[in-house]
C-alpha positions in Angstrom: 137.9 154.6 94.2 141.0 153.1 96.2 143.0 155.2 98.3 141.2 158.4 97.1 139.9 161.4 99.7 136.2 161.9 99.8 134.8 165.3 99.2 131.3 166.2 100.2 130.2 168.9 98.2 127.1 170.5 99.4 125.8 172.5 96.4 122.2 174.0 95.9 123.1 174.1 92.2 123.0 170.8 90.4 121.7 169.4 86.9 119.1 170.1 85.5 119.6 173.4 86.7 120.6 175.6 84.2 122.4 179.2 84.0 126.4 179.9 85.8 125.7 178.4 88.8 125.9 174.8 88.0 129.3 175.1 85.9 132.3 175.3 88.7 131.5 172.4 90.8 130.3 170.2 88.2 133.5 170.7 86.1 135.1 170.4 89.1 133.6 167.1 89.9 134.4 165.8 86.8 138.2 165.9 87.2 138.6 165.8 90.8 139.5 161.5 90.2 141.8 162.2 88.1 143.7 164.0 91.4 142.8 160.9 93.6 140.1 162.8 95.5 136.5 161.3 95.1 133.5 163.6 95.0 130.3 163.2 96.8 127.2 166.2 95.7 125.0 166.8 98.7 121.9 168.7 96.5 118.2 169.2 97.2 115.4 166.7 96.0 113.0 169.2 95.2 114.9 172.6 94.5 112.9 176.0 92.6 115.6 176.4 89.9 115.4 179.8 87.7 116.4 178.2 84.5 116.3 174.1 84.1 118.4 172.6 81.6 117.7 169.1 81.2 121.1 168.1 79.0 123.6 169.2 81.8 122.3 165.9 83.2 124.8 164.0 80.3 127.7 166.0 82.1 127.3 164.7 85.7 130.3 161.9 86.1 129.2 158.4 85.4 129.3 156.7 89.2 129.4 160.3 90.9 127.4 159.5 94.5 124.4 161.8 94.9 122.7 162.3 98.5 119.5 164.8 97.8 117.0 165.9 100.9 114.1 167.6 100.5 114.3 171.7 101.1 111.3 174.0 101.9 111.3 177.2 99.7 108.8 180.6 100.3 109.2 181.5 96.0 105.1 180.7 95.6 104.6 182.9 98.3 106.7 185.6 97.0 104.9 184.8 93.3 101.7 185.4 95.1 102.5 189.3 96.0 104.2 190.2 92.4 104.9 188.1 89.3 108.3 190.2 89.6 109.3 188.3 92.3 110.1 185.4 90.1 113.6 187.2 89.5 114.3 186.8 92.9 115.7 182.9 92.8 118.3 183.6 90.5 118.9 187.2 92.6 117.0 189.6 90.5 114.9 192.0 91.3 113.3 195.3 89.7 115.4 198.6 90.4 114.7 202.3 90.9 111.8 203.7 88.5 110.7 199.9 87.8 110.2 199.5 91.0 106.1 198.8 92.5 105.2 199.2 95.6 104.6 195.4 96.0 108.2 195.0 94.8 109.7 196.9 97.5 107.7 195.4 99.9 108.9 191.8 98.7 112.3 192.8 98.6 112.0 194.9 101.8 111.0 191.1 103.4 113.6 189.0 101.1 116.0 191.2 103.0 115.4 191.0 106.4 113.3 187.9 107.2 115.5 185.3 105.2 119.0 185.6 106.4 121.1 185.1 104.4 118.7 183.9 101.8 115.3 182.1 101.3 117.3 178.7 101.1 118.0 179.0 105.0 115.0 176.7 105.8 117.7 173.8 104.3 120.3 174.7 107.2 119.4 172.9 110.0 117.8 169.3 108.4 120.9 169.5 106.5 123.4 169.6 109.3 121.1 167.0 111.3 121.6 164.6 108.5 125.2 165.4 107.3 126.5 165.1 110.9 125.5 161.5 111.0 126.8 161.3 107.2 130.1 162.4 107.6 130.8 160.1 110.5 129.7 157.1 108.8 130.9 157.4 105.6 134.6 158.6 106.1 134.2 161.9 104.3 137.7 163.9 104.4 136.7 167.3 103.8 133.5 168.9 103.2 132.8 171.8 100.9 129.9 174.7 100.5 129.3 176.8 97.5 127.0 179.5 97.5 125.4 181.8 97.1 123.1 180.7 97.9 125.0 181.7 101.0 122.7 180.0 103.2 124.5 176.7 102.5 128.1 178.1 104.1 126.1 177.8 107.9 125.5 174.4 106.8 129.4 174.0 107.1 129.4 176.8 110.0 127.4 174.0 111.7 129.0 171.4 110.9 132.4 172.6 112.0 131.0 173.4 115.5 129.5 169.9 115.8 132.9 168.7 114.4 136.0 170.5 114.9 138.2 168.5 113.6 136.2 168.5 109.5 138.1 170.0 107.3 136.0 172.4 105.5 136.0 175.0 102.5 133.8 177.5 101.8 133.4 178.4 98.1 132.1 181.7 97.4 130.9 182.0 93.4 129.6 185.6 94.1 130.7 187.7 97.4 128.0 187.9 100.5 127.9 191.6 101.7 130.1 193.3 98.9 128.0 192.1 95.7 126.1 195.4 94.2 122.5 194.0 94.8 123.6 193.9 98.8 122.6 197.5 98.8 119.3 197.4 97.5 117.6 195.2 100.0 116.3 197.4 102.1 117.9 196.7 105.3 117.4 197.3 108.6 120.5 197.7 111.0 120.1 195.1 112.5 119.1 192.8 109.8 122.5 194.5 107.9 124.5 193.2 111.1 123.5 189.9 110.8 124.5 189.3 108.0 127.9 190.9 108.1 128.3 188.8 111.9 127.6 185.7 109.8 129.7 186.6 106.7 132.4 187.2 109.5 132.1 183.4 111.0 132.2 181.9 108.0 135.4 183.7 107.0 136.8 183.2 110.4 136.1 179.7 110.8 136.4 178.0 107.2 140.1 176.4 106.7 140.2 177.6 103.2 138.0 180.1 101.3 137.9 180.1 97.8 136.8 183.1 95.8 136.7 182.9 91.8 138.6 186.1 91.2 141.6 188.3 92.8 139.9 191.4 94.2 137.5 189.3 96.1 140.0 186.9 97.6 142.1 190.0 98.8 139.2 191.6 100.5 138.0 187.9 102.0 141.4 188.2 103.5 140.9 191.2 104.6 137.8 190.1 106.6 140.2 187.2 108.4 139.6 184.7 106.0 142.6 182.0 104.7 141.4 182.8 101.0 142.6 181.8 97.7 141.6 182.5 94.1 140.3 179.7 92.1 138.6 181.5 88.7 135.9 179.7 86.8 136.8 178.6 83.3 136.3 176.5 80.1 136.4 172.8 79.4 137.9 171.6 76.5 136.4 168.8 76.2 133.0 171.0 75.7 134.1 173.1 73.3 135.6 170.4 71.4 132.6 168.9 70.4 131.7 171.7 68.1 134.2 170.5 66.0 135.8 173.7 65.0 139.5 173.3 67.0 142.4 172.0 66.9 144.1 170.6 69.7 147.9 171.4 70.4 149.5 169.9 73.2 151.0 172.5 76.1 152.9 170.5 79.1 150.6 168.2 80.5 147.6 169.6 78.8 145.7 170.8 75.8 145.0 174.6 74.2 142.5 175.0 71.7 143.2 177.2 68.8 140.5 177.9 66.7 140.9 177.5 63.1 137.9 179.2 62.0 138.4 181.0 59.1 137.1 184.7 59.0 133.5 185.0 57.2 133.2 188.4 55.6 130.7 187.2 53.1 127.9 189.8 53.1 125.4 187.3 54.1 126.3 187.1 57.1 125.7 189.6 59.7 128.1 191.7 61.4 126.7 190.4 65.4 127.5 191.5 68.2 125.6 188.4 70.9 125.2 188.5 74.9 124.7 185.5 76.2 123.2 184.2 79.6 121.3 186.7 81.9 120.8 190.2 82.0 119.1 192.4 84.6 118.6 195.6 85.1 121.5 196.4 87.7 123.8 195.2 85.0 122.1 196.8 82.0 125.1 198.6 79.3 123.1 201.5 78.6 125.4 203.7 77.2 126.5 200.2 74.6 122.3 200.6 73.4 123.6 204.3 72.8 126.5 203.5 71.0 124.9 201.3 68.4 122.3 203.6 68.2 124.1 206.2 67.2 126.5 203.9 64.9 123.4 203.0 62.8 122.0 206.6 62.7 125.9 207.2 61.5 126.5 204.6 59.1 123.8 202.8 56.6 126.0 200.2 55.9 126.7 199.2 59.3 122.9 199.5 60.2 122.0 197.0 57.6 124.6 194.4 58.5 124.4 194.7 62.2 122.6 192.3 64.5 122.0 192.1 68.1 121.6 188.9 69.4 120.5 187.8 73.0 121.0 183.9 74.3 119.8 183.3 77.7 117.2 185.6 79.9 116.5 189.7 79.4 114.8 191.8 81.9 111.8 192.5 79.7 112.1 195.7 81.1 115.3 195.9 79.0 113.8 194.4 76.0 111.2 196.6 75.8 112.9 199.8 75.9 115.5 198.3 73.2 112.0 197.0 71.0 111.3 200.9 71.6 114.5 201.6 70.0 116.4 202.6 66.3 118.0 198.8 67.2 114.4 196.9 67.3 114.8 195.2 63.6 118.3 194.3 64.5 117.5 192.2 67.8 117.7 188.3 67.5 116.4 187.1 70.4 117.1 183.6 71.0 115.8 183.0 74.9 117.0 180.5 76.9 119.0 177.3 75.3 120.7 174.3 76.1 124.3 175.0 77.4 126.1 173.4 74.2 123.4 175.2 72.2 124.8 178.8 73.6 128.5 177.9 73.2 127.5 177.2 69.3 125.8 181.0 69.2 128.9 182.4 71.2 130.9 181.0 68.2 128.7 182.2 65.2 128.8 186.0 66.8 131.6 188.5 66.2 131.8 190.5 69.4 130.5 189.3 72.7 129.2 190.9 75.3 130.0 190.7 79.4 128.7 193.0 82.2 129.5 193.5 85.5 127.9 195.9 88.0 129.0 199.9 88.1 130.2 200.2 91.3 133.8 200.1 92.5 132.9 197.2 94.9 132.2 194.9 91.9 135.8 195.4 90.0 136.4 191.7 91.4 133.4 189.4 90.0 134.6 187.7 87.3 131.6 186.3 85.4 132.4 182.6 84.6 130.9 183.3 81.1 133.8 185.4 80.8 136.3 181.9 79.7 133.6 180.5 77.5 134.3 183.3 75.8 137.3 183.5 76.1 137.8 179.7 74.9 136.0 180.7 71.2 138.8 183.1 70.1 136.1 185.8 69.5 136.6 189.7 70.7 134.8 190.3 73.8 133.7 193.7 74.8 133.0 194.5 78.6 131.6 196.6 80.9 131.9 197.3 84.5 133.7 199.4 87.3 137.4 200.9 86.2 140.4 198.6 86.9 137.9 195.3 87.6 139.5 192.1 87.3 138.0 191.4 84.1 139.8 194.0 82.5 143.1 192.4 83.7 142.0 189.5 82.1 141.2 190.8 79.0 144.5 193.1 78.4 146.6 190.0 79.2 145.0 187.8 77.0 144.7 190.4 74.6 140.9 189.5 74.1 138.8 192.6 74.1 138.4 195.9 75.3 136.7 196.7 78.7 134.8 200.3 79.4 133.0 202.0 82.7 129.6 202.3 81.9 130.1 206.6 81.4 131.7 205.5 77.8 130.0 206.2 74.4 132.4 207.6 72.1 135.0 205.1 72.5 132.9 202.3 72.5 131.6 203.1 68.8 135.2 203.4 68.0 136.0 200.2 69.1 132.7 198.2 67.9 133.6 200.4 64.5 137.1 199.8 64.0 136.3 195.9 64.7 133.4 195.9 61.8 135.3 197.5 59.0 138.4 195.1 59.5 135.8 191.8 59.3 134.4 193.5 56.5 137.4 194.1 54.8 138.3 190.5 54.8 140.9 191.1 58.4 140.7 188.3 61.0 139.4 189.1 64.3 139.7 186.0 65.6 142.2 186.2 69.2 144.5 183.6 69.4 146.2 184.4 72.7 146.9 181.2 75.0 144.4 180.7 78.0 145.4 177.5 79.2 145.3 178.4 82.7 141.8 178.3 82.3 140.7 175.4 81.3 138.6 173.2 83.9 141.5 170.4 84.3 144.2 173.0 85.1 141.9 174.5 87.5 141.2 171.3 89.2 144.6 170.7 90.1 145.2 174.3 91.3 141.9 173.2 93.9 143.9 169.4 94.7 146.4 171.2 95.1 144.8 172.9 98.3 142.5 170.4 99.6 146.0 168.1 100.2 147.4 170.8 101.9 144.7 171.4 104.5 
């Protein structure tokens, strides 16, 4: 690729791995040429994904250079003390009364013998390699995404060894301020750490990017040079469903769906969540809600369906199975990516979750533009004022609700069955172009020329 820029991106995340974390930086890989800037992926050869998914492979750009090393991971250990333990590579763990003793003691050591993560035995090989990498191979600016957050001292490294890289650090989720932070047991000192290396990174990093507004302002806060880069949707993907039409805005395309509304009887009234759901994140007081609409209402109880795409805490599951809502509950598992963009589209209402806490009012999960990108109603839940909700109200996609909300919410999921039944679109039609993967892309370009 003449005359382009060479960014190394050194991502733990990389097909076939499946679930949110893989999305950003392979979308962003996929349009970074068409901005003159070549990628490079930096990945491990023999990672302990949570989910695989063998067809994101067909996404990776044709030509893309790949550099993989081998990494050294304790998960079988952890496996050994509690099959629960599993959760913990995609950052799951049991909560409050689900916890054992066995899992406290496994997250008790997660916490405060593998800072930041249980990827940090990847560090230092990877900084003895990429030194000798970047030097031969004319790389212009080197990028980390975590979490895991283990890979940002691989750049934290590398920038002492080279001052003069140019080097951003990506954050998907924040370090220190996501909601699980507080449940690992920490010691002071172990809770310093992390916060002194949270601070380096922010301190030395020429750009750090965080994927919604609340967490860049607080990175900032910290003394970081941060921007906010969201996640988003590719056209291109949610073309090949076939069910869009393309209409041309500027320099690029908005998809409008021209699905027709189906209030045929047949099909059920669903409301779908899609993609992971643990405990920490669980919408209790949504279970309640449709519980108490189909104790209210026979006619909504018969053509209401629950459907779940992805992984469920069986913990969740089994009190739901336990549950007025057990005969309504599809559950689908895990599917191929382009297999869970179909279900997204053949639901009514979709769900998205955030943590409670005030501190989480800035994670936008990138599941959240997929969404957005079917023209179907989302309903959401999470802290007041969060950064989804922004979202929402200006795209006039959905409602959002704190997690202390019952009445409303069977308003809402009410009001929204009775107009599909009565024939009334509830398609949204609002334009999100500004979120699409290519316009993204060039927001990035935009600050990797600058630096």
């Amino acid at each position: 690729m003449e005359n382009s820029k060479k960014v190394l991106i050194v991502t733990y995340y990389w097909p076939p791995a499946g679930g949110p974390g893989v999305q950003r930086w392979l979308k962003f890989a996929k349009y970074l040429p068409e901005f003159s800037l070549e990628p490079v992926i930096f990945t491990p050869e023999n990672p302990s994904y949570p989910l695989i998914d063998e067809t994101l492979k067909s996404e990776v750009p044709k030509n893309t250079k790949i550099i993989r090393t081998n990494i050294w991971e304790p998960y079988q250990l952890a496996e050994k003390f509690s099959k629960s333990n599993k959760k913990f590579k995609g950052g799951q763990f049991d909560v409050g009364k689900n916890q054992s003793f066995l899992s406290k003691l496994s997250i008790f050591i997660r916490g405060n013998f593998f800072i930041p993560d249980a990827r940090k035995f990847w560090v230092k090989p990877s900084i003895a390699f990429l030194k000798k990498y970047l030097k031969e191979n004319d790389i212009d600016l080197l990028v980390t995404t975590g979490p895991p957050h283990s890979l940002h001292l691989i750049g934290l490294g590398l920038k002492k060894e080279l001052p003069d890289l140019k080097w951003i650090a990506d954050f998907r989720d924040p370090w220190t301020e996501i909601s699980y932070y507080k449940h690992l047991k920490l010691t002071k000192s172990s809770d310093r750490k992390h916060k002194e290396l949270e601070k380096a990174v922010f301190q030395t990093a020429d750009v750090t990017l965080a994927t919604s507004y609340t967490d860049a302002e607080n990175f900032r806060k910290k003394g970081a040079n941060s921007s906010c880069i969201t996640n988003g949707f590719d056209i291109s993907e949610q073309g090949k469903i076939g069910e869009f039409q393309s209409s041309s805005v500027g320099e690029f395309e908005v998809l409008k769906s021209t699905e027709k509304n189906d209030s045929t009887p047949k099909r059920k009234f669903t409301i779908s969540y899609v993609g992971v759901l643990e405990q920490l994140r669980n919408p209790e007081n949504l279970w309640k809600a449709l519980d108490e609409l189909c104790k209210a209402s026979s006619d909504f109880a018969e053509d209401f369906e629950l459907k779940f795409v992805g992984r469920v805490d069986d913990k969740i599951l089994n009190a739901l199975e336990n549950s007025v809502l057990k005969d309504r509950i599809k559950n689908l598992g895990y599917l191929a990516h382009q297999d869970s963009v179909t279900e997204m589209r053949t639901s009514d209402l979709l769900i998205i979750t955030n943590f409670p806490n005030k501190s989480s009012k800035g994670i936008i999960p990138g599941k959240l533009f997929e969404y957005l990108a079917t023209g179907k109603k989302i309903i959401s839940f999470g802290p007041k004022d969060a950064d989804v909700e922004t979202i929402l109200n200006r795209t006039n996609a959905g409602q959002h609700f704190d997690y202390s909300e019952t009445d409303k919410i069977k308003d809402y999921i009410f009001a929204l069955y009775l107009d599909r039944k009565n024939g009334k679109s509830i398609i949204n039609s609002a334009d999100i172009n500004e979120f699409s993967r290519k316009e993204l892309t060039k927001k990035l370009s935009e600050i990797i020329k600058k630096i």
